[in-house]
PDB file of N, CA, C and O in Angstrom:
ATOM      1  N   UNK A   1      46.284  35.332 -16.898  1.00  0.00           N
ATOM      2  CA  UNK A   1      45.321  34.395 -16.375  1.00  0.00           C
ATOM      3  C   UNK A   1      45.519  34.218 -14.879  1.00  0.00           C
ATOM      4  O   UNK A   1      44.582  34.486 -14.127  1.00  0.00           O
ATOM      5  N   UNK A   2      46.450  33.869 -14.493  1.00  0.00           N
ATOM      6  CA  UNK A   2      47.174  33.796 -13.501  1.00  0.00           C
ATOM      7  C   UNK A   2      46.543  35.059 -12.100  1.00  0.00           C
ATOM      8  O   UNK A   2      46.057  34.799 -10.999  1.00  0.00           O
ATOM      9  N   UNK A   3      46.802  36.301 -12.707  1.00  0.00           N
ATOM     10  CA  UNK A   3      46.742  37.481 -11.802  1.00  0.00           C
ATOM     11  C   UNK A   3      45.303  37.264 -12.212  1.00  0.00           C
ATOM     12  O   UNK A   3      44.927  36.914 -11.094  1.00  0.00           O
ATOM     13  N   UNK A   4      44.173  37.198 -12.968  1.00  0.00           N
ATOM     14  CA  UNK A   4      42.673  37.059 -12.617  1.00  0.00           C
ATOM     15  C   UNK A   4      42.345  36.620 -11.630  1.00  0.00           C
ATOM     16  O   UNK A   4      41.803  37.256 -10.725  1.00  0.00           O
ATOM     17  N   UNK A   5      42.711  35.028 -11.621  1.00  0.00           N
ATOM     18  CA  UNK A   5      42.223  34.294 -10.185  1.00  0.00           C
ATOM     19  C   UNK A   5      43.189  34.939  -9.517  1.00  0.00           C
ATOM     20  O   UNK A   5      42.538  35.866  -9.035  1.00  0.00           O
ATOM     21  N   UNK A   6      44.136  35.068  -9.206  1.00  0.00           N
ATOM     22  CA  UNK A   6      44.958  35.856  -7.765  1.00  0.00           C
ATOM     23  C   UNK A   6      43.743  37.216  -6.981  1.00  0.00           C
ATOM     24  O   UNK A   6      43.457  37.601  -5.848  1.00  0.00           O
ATOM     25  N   UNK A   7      43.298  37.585  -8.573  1.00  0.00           N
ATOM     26  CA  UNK A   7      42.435  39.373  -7.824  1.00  0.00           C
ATOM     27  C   UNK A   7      40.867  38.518  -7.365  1.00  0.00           C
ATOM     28  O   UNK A   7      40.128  39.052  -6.538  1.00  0.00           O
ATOM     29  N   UNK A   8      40.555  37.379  -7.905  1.00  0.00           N
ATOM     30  CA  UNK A   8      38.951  37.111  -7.611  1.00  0.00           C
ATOM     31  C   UNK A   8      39.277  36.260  -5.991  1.00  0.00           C
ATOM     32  O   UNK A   8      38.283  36.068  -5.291  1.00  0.00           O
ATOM     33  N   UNK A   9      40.405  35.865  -5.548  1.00  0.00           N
ATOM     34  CA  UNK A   9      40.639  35.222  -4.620  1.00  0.00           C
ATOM     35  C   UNK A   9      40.789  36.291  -3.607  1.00  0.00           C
ATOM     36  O   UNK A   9      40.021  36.105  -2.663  1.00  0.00           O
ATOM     37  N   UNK A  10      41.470  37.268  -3.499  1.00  0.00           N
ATOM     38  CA  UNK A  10      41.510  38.823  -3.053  1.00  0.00           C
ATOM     39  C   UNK A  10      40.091  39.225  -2.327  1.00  0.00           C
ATOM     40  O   UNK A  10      39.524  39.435  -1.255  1.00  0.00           O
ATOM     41  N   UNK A  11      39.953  39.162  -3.916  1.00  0.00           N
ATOM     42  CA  UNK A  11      38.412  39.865  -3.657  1.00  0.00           C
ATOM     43  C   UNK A  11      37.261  39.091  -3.063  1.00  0.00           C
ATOM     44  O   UNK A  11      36.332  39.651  -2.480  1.00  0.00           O
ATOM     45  N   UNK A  12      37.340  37.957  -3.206  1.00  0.00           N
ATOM     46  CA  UNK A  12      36.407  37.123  -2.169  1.00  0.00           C
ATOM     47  C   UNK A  12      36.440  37.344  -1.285  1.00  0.00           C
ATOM     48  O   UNK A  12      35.439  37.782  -0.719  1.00  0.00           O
ATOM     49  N   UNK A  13      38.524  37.036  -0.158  1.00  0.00           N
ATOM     50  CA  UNK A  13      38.837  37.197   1.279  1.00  0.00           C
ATOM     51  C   UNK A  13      38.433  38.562   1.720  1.00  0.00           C
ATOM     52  O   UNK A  13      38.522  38.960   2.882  1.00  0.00           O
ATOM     53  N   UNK A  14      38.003  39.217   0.758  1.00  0.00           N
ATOM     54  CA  UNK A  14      38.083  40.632   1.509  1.00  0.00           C
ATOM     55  C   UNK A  14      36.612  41.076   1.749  1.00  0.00           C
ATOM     56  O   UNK A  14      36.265  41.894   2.602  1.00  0.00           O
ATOM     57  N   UNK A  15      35.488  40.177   0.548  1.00  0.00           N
ATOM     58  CA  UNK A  15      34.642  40.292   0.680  1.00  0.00           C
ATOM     59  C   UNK A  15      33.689  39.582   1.840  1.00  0.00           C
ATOM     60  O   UNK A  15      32.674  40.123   2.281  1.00  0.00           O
ATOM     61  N   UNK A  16      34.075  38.554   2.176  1.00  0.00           N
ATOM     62  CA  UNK A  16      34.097  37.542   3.008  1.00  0.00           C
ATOM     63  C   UNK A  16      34.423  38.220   4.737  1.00  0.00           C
ATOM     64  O   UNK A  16      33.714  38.215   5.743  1.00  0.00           O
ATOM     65  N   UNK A  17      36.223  38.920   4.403  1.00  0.00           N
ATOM     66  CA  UNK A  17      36.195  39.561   5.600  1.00  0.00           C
ATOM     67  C   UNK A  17      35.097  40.576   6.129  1.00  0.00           C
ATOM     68  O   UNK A  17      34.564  40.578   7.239  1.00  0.00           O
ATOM     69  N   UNK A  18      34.899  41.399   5.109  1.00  0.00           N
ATOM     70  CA  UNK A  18      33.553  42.576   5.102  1.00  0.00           C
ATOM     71  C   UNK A  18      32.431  42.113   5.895  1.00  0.00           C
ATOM     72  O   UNK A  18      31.855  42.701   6.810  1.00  0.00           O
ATOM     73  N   UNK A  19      32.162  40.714   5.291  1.00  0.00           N
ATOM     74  CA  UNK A  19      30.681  40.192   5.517  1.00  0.00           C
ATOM     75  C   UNK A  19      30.557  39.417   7.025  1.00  0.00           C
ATOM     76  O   UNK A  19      29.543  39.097   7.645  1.00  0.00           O
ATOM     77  N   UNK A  20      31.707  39.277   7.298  1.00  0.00           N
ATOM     78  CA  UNK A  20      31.656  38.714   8.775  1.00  0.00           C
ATOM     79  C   UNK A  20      31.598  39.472   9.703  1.00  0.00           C
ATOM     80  O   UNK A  20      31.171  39.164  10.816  1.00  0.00           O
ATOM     81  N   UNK A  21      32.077  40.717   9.329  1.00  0.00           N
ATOM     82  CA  UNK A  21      32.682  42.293  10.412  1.00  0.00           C
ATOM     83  C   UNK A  21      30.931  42.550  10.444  1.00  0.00           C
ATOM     84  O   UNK A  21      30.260  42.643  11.472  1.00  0.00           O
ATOM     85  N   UNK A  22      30.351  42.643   8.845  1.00  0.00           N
ATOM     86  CA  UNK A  22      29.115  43.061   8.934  1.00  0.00           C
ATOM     87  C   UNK A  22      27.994  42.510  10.179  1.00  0.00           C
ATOM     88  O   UNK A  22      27.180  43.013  10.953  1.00  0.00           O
ATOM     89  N   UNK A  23      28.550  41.086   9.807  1.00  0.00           N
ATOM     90  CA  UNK A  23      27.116  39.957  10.719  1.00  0.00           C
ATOM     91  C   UNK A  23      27.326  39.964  12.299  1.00  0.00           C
ATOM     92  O   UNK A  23      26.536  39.712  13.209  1.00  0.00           O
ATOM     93  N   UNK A  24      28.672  40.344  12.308  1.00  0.00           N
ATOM     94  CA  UNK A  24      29.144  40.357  13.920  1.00  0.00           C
ATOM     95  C   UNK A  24      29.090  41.636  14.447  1.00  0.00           C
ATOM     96  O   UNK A  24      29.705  41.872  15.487  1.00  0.00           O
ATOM     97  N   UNK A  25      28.445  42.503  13.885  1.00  0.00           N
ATOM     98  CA  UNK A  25      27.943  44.011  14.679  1.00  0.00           C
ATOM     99  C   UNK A  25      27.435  44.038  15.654  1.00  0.00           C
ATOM    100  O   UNK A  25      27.315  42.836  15.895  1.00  0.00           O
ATOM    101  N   UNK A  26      26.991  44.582  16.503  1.00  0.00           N
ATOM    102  CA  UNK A  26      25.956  45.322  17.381  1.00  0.00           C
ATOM    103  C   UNK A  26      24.441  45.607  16.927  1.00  0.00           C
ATOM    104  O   UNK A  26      23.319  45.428  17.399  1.00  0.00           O
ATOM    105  N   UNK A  27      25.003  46.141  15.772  1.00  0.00           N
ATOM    106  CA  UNK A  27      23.283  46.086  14.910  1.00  0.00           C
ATOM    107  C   UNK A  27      22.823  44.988  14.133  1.00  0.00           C
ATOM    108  O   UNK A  27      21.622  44.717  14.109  1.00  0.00           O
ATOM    109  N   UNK A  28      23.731  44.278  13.443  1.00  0.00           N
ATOM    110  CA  UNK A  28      23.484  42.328  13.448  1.00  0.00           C
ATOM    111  C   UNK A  28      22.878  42.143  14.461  1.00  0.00           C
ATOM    112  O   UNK A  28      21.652  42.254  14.468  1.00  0.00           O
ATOM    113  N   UNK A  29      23.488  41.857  15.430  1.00  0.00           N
ATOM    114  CA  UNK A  29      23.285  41.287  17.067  1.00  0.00           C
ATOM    115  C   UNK A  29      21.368  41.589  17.295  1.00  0.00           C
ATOM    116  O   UNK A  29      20.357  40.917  17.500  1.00  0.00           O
ATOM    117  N   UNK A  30      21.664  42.688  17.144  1.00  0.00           N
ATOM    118  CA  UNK A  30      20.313  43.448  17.762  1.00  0.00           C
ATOM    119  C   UNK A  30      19.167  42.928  16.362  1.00  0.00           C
ATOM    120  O   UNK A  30      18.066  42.806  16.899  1.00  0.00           O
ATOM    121  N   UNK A  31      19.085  42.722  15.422  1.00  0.00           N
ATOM    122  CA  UNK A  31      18.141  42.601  14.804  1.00  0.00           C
ATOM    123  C   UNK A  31      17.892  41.112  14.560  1.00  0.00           C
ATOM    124  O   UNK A  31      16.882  40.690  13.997  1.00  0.00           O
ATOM    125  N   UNK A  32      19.130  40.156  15.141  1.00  0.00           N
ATOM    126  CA  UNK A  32      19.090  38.818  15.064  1.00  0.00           C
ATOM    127  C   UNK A  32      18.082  38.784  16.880  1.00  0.00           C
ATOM    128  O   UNK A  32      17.259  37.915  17.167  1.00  0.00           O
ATOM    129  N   UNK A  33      18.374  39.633  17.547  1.00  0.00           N
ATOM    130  CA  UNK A  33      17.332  39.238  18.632  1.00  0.00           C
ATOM    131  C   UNK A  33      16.265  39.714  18.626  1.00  0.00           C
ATOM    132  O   UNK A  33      15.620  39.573  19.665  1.00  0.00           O
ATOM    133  N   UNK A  34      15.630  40.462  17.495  1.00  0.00           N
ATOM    134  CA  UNK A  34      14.304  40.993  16.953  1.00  0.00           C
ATOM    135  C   UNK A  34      14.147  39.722  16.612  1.00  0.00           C
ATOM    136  O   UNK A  34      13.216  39.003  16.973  1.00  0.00           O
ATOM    137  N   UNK A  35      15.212  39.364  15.787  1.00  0.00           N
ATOM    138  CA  UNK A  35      13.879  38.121  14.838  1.00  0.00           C
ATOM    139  C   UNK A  35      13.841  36.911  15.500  1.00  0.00           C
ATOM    140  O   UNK A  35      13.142  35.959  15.155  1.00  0.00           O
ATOM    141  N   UNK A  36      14.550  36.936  16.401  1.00  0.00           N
ATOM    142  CA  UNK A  36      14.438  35.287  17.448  1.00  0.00           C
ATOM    143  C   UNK A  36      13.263  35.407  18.022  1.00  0.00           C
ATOM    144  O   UNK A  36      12.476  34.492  18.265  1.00  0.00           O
ATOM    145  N   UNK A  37      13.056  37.252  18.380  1.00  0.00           N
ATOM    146  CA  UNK A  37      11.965  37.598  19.477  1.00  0.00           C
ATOM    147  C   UNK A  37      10.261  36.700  19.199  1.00  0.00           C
ATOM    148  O   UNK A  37       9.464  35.945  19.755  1.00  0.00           O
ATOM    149  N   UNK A  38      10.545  37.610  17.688  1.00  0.00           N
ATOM    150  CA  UNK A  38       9.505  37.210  16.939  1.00  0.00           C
ATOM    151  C   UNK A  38       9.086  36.093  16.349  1.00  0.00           C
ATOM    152  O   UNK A  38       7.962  35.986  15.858  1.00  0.00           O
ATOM    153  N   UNK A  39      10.184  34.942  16.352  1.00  0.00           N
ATOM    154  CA  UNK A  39       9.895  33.698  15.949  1.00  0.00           C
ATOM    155  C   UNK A  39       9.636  32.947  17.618  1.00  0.00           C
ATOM    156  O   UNK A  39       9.221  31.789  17.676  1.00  0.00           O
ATOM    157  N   UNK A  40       9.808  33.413  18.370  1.00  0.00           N
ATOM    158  CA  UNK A  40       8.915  33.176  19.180  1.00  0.00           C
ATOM    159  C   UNK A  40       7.956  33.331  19.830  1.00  0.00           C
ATOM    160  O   UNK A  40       7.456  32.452  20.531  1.00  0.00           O
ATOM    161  N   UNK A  41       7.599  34.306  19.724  1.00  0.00           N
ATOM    162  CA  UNK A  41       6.144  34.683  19.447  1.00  0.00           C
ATOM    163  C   UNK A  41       5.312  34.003  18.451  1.00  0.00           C
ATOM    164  O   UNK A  41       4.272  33.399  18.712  1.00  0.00           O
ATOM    165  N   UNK A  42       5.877  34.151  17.206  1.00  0.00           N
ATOM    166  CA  UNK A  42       5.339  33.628  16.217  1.00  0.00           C
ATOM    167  C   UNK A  42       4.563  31.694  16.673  1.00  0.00           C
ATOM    168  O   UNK A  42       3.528  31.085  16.405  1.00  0.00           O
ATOM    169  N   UNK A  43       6.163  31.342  17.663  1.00  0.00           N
ATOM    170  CA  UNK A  43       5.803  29.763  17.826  1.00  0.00           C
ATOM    171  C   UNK A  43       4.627  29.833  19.202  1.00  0.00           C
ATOM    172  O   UNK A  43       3.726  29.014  19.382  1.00  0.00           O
ATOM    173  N   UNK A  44       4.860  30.762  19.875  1.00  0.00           N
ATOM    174  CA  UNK A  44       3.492  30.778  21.385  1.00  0.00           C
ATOM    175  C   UNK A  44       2.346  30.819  20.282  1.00  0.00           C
ATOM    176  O   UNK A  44       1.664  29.794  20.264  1.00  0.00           O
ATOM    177  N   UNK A  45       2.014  31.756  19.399  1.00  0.00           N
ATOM    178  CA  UNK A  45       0.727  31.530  18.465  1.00  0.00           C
ATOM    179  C   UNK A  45       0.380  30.416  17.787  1.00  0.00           C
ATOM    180  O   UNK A  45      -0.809  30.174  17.584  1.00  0.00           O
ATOM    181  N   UNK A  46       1.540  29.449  17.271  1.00  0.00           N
ATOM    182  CA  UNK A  46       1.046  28.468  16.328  1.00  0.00           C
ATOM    183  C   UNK A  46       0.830  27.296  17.755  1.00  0.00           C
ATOM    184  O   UNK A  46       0.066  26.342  17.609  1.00  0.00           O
ATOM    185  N   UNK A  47       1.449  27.466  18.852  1.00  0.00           N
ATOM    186  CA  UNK A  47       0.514  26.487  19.964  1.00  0.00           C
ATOM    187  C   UNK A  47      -0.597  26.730  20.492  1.00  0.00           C
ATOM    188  O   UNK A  47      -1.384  25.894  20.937  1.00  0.00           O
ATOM    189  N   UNK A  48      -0.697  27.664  20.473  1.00  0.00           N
ATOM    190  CA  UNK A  48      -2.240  28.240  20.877  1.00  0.00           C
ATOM    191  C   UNK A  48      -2.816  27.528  20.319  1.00  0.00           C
ATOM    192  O   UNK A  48      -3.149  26.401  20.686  1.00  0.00           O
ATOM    193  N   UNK A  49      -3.174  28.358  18.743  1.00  0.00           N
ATOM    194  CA  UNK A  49      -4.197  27.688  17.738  1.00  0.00           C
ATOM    195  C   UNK A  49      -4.228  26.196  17.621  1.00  0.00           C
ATOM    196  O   UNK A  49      -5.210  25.716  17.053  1.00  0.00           O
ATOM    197  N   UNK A  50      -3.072  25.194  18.185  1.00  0.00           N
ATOM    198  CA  UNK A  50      -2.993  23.685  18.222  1.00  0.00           C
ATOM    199  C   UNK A  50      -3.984  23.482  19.111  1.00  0.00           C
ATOM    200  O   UNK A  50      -5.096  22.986  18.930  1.00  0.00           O
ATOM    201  N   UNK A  51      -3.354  24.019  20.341  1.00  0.00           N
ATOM    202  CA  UNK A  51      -4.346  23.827  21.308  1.00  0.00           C
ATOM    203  C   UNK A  51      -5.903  23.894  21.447  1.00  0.00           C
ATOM    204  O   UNK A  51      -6.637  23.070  21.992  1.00  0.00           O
ATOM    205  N   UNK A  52      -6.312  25.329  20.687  1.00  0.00           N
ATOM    206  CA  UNK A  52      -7.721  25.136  20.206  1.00  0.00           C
ATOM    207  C   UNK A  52      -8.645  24.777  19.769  1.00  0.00           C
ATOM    208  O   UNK A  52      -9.870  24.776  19.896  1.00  0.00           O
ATOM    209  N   UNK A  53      -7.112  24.131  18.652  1.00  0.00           N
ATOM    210  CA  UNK A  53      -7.799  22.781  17.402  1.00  0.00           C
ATOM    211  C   UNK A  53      -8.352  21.543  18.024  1.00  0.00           C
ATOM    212  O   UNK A  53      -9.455  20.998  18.084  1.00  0.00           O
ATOM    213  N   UNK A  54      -6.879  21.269  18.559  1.00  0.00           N
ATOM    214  CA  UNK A  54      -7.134  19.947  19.077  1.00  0.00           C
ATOM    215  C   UNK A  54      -8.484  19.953  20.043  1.00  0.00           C
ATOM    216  O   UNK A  54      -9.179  18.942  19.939  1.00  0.00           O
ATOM    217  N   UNK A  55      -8.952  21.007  21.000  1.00  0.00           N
ATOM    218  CA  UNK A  55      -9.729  20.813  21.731  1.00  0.00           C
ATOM    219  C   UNK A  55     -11.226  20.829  20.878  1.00  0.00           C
ATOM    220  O   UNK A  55     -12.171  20.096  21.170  1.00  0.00           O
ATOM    221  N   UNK A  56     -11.226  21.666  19.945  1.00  0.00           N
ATOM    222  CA  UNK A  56     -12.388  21.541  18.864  1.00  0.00           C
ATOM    223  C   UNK A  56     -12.561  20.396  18.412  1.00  0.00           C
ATOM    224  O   UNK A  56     -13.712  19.996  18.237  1.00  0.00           O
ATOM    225  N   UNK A  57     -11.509  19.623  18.126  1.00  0.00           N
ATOM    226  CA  UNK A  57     -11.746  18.107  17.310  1.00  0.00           C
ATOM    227  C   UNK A  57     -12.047  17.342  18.415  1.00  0.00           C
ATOM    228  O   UNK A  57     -13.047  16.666  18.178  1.00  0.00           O
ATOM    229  N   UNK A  58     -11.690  17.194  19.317  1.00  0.00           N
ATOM    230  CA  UNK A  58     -11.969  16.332  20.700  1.00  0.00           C
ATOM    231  C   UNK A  58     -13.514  17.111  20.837  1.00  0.00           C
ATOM    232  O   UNK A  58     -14.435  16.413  20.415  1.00  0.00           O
ATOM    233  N   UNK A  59     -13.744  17.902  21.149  1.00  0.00           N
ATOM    234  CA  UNK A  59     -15.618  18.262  21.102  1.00  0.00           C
ATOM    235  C   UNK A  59     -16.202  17.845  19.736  1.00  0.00           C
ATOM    236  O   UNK A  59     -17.369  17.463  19.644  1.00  0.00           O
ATOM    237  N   UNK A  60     -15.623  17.900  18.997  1.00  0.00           N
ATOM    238  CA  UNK A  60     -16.933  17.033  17.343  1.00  0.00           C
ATOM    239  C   UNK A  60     -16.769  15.510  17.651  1.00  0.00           C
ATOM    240  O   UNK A  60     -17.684  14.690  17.576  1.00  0.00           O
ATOM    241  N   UNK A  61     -15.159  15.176  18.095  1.00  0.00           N
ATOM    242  CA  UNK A  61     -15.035  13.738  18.340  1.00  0.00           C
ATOM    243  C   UNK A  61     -16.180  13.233  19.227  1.00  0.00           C
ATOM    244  O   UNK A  61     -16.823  12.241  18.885  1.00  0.00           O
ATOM    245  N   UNK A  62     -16.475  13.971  20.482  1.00  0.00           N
ATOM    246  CA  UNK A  62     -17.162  13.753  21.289  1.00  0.00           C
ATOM    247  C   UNK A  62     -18.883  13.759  20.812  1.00  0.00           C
ATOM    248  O   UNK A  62     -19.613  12.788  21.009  1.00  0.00           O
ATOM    249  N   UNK A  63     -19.176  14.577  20.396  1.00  0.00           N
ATOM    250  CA  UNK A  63     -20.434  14.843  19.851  1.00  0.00           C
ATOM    251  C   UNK A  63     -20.896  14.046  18.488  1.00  0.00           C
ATOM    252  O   UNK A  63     -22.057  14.099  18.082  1.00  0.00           O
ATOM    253  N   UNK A  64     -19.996  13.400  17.913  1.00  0.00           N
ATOM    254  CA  UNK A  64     -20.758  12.453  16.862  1.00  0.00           C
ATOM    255  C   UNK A  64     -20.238  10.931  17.661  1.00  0.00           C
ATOM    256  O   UNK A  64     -20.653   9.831  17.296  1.00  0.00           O
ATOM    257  N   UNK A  65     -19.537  11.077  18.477  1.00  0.00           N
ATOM    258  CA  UNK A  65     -19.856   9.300  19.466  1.00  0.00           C
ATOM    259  C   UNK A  65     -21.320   9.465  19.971  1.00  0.00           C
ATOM    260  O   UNK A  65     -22.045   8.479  20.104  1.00  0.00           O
ATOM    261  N   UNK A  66     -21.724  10.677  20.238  1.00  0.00           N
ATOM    262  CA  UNK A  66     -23.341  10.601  21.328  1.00  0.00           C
ATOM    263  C   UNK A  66     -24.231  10.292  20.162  1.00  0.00           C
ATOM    264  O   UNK A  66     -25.041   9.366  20.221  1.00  0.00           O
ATOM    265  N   UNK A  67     -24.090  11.084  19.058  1.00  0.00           N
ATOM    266  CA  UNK A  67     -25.400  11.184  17.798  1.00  0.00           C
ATOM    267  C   UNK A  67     -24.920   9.831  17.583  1.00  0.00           C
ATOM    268  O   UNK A  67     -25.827   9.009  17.445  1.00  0.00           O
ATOM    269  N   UNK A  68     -23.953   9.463  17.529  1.00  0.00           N
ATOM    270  CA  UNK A  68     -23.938   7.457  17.312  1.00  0.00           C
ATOM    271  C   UNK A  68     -24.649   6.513  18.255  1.00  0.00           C
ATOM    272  O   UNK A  68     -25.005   5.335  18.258  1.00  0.00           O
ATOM    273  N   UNK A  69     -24.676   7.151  18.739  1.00  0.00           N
ATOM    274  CA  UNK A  69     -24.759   5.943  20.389  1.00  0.00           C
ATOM    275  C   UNK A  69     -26.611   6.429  20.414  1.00  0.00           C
ATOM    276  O   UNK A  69     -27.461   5.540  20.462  1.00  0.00           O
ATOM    277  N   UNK A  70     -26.961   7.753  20.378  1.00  0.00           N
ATOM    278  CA  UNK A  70     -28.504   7.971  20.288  1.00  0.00           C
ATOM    279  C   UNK A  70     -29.045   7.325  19.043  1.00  0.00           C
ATOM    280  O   UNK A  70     -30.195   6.888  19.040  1.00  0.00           O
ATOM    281  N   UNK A  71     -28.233   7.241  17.934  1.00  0.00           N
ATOM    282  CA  UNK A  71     -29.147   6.662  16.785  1.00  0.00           C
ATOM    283  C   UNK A  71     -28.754   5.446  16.781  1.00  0.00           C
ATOM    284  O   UNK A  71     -29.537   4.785  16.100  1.00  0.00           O
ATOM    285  N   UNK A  72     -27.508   4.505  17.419  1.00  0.00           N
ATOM    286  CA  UNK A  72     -28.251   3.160  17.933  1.00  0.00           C
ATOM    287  C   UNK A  72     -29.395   2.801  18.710  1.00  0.00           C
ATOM    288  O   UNK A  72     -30.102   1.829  18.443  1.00  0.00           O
ATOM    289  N   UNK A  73     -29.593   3.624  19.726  1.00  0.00           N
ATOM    290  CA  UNK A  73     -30.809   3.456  20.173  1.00  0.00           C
ATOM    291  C   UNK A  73     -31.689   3.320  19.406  1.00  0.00           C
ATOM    292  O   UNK A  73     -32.208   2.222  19.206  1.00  0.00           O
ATOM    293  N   UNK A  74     -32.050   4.413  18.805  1.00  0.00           N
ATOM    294  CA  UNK A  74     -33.158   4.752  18.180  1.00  0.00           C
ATOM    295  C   UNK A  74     -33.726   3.319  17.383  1.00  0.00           C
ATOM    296  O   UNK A  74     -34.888   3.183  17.002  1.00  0.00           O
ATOM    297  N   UNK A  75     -32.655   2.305  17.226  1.00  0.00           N
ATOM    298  CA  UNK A  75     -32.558   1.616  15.745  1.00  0.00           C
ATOM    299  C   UNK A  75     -33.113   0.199  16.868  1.00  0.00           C
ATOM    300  O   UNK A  75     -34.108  -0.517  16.753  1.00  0.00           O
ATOM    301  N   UNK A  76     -32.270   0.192  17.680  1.00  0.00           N
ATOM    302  CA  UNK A  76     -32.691  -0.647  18.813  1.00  0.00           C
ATOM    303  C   UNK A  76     -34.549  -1.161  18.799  1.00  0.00           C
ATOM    304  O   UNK A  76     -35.185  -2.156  18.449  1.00  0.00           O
ATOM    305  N   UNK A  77     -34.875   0.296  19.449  1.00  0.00           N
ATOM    306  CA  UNK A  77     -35.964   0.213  19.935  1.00  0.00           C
ATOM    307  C   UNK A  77     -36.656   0.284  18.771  1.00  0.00           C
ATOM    308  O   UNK A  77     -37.845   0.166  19.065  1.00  0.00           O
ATOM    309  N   UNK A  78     -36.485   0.457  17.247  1.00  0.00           N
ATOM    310  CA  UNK A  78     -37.367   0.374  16.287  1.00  0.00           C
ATOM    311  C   UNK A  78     -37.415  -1.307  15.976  1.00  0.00           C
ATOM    312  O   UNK A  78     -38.429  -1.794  15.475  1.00  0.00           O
ATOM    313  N   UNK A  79     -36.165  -2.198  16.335  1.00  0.00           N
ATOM    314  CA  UNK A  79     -36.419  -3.240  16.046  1.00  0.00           C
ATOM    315  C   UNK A  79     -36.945  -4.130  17.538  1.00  0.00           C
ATOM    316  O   UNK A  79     -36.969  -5.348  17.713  1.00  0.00           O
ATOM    317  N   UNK A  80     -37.162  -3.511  18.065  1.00  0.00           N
ATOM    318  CA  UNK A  80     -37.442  -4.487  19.207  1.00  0.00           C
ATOM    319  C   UNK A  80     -39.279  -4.060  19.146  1.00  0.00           C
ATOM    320  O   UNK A  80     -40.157  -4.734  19.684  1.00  0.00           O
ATOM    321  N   UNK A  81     -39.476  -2.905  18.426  1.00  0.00           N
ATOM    322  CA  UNK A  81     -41.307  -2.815  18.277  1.00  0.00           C
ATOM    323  C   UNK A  81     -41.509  -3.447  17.287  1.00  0.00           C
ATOM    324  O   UNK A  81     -42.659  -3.599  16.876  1.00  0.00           O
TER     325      UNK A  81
END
């Protein structure tokens, strides 16, 4: 029982050592600055499209205050005839 856990404890540190040698490569390195590249890129696109939004909703915002403000009128001058 004893020597089981002794070999799975082994075999973790060694697996563990493996996996750190792995992540700390040159080619780790290099594909962790692919994907930073691209998650920033990724984030310049999702501000864009904010930016577009927001300016779209600020133009409908804008355009149903006027159709408000013209069909008070309208309501105005129907009660004042």
């Amino acid at each position: 029982m004893e020597w089981s856990k002794l070999g799975l404890f082994v075999g973790g540190v060694l697996f563990g050592t493996a996996g750190i040698k792995i992540l700390s490569s040159k080619d780790a390195k290099k594909a962790y600055t692919h994907c930073a590249a691209a998650v920033l890129r990724a984030k310049d696109t999702v501000v864009d499209q904010a930016t577009v939004l927001q300016e779209n909703c600020t133009d409908i915002y804008e355009e149903a205050k006027q159709i408000n403000e013209e069909r008070a009128a309208k309501e105005q001058e129907t009660e004042i005839n």
